[in-house]
N, C-alpha and C positions, 0 to 999 in steps of 0.2 A: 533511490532510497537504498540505504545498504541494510542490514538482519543478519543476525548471527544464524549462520548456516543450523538446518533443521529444524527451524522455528514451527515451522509449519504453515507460510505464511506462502510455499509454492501450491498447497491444495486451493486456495485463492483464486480466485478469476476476478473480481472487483473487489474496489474499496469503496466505502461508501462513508460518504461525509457528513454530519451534521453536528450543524456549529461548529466546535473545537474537537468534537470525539470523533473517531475513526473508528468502524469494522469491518473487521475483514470476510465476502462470502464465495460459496460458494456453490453457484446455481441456484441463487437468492436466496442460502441459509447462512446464516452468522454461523460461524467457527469460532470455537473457543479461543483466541486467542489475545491475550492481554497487548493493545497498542496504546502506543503515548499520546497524549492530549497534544491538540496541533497549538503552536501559536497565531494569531491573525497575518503577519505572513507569509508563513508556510500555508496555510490555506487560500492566500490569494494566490498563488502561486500554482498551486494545485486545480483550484478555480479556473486558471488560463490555460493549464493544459486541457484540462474537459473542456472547454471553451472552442477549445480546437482538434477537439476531438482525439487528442494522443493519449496515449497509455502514459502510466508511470513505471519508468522503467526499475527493475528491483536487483540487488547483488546479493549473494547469499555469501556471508566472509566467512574464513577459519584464520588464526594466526599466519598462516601462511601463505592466505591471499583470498582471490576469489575463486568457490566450490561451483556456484549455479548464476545465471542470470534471467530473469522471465521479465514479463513486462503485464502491469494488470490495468484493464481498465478503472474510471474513476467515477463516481457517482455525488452528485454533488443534491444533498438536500433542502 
């Protein structure tokens, strides 16, 4: 998943899914941070990585490339 660098979306440790809406927490508290509604999809997709247990991996961009990269686990509701 790429995010414009400073989102705020590295204080994150999971994402947690239900239905098409995503938040983001941390240490099982919502962070304020506004994400985009998944399509059906991107949420199976998402679905298979939890599935198997892997993180989603995250890039944090600026114009001029990638600044950070993390990796958050996924929570599927």
């Amino acid at each position: 998943m790429t995010v414009p660098s400073k989102c705020g979306l590295k204080q994150a440790d999971t994402l947690r899914i239900e239905g098409l809406s995503m938040v983001a927490l941390q240490e099982q508290a919502i962070l304020p941070i506004e994400l985009p509604d998944l399509t059906e999809s991107v949420r199976a997709k998402l679905e298979a990585l939890s599935a198997k247990g892997y993180q989603l991996p995250v890039g944090e961009f600026v114009a001029r490339g990638l600044v950070d990269a993390y990796s958050l686990r996924i929570v599927i509701i």
